[in-house]
N, C-alpha and C positions, 0 to 999 in steps of 0.2 A: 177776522182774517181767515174764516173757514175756506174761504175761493179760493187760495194758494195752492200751487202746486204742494205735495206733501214734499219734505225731505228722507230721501229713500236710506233707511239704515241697513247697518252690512248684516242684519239678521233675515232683513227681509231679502235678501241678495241670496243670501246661504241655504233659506228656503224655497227662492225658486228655485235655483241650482238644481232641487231635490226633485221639485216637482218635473223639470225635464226630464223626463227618462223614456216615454214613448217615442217611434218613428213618426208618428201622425202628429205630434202634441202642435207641431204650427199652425198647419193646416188645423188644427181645430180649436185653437187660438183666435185663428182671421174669423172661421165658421161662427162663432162665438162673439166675436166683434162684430160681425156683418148682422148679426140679429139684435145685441144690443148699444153698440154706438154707429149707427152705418155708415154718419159721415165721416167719422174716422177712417174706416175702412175702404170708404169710397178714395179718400184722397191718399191713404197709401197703395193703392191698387193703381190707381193712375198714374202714382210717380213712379211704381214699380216698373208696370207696361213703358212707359217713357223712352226708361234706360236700354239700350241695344243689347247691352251684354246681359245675358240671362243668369249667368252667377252671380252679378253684381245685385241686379234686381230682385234676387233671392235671399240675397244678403242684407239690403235694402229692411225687404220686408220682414225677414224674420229679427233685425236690429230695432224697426218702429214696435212691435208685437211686443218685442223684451223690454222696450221703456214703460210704452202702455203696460202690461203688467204688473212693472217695479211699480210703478207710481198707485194701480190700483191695490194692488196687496198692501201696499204699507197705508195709501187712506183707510182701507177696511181695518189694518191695525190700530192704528189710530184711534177710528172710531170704538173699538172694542176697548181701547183702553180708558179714552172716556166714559165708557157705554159703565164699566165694571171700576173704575177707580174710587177708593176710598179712604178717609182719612184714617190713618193709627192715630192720629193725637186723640177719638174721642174714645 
């Protein structure tokens, strides 16, 4: 069942939280997206463009950005915890 969406925990929440702190951080989020998933980025770029209202679609975008995210920080957590998990019983 590795193909699952992960289930995002509130540690990994509290950690982006952290990492937002720059003015630029979306824009280099998307920049970021656009190099490694592009059709992500393609298809939230065009729903953005869509919407008439430019707050909205800014809102839009930076809402897909923050899911994408949650969901990659906690796969990489995930796998880290695989990657390093060990048994106390032996």
């Amino acid at each position: 069942m590795d193909d699952l969406l992960p289930f995002v925990k509130s540690e990994i929440c509290c950690a982006l939280r952290e990492e937002i702190e720059s003015e630029c951080y979306w824009q280099d989020q998307f920049r970021r997206l656009q190099n490694e998933n592009p059709c992500i980025a393609q298809v939230i770029a065009r729903f953005a463009t869509a919407l008439e209202n430019e707050d909205i679609a800014q809102s839009v975008t930076i809402g897909a950005i923050l899911v994408y995210r949650l969901l990659e920080s906690q796969a990489e957590a995930n796998r880290m915890e695989d990657e390093f998990k060990f048994d106390l019983r032996e």
